[in-house]
C-alpha positions as CSV (number, residue, x, y, z in Angstrom):
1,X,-23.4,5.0,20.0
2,X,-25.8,1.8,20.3
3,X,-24.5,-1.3,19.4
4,X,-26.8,-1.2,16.4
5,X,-25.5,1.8,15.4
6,X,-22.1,0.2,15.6
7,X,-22.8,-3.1,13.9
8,X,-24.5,-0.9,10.9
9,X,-21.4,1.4,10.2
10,X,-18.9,-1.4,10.4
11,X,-20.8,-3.3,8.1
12,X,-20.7,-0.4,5.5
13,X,-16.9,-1.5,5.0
14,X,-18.2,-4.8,3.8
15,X,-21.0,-3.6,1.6
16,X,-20.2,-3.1,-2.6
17,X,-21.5,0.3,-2.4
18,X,-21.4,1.0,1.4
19,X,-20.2,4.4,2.8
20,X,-17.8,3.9,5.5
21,X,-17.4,6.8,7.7
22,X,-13.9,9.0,7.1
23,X,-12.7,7.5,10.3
24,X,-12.9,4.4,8.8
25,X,-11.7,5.5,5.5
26,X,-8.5,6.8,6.4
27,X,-7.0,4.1,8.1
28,X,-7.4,1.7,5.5
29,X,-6.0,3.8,2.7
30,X,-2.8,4.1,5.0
31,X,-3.1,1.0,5.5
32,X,-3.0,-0.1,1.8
33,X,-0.1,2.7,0.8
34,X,2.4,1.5,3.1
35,X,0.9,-2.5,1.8
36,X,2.0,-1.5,-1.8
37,X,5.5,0.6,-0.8
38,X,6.6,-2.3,1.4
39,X,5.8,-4.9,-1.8
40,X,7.5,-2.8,-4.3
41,X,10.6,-1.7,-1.6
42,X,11.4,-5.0,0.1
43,X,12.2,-7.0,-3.3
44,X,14.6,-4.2,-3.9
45,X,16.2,-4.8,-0.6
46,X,17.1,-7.9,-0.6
47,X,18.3,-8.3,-4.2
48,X,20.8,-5.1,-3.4
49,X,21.6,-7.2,-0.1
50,X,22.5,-10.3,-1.9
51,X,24.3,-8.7,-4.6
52,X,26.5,-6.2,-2.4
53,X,25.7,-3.2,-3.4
54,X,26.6,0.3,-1.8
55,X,23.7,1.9,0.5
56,X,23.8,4.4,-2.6
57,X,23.1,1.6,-5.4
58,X,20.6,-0.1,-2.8
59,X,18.7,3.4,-3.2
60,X,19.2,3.7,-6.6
61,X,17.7,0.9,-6.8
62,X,14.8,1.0,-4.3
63,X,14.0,4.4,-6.0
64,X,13.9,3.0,-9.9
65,X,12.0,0.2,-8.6
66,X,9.2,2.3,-7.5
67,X,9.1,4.1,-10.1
68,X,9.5,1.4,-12.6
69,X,6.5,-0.7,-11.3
70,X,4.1,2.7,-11.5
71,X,4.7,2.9,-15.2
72,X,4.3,-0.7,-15.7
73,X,1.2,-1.0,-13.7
74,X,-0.3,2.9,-15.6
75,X,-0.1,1.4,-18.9
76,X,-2.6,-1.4,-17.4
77,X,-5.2,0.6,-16.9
């Protein structure tokens, strides 16, 4: 691949209606699921940490937390 070639399918990431390649596709939607588990976990986390709760409530917790925030954020849309 040319560096032409390279500079134009990079740039489709940064394009409004660009088509990145799969390659680059899949990396980034990884890369944004784990974003949004880690920011709707870690919260979780450290609240059960500071409270003292069992690694069973922490769960609890971590679990309802999750699911919580999806059916705040559906009834957004």
């Amino acid at each position: 691949m040319s560096g032409k070639e390279m500079k134009k399918t990079s740039d489709e990431l940064f394009i409004l209606d660009g088509r990145p390649s799969l390659g680059q596709t899949v990396p980034l939607a990884l890369q944004h699921v784990v974003a949004m588990i880690v920011g709707c976990v870690t919260p979780a986390i450290i609240v059960a940490g500071v409270a003292g709760l069992s690694e069973q409530d922490s769960i609890f917790l971590c679990s309802h937390r999750c699911i919580v925030r999806d059916q705040l954020d559906s009834g957004h849309r």
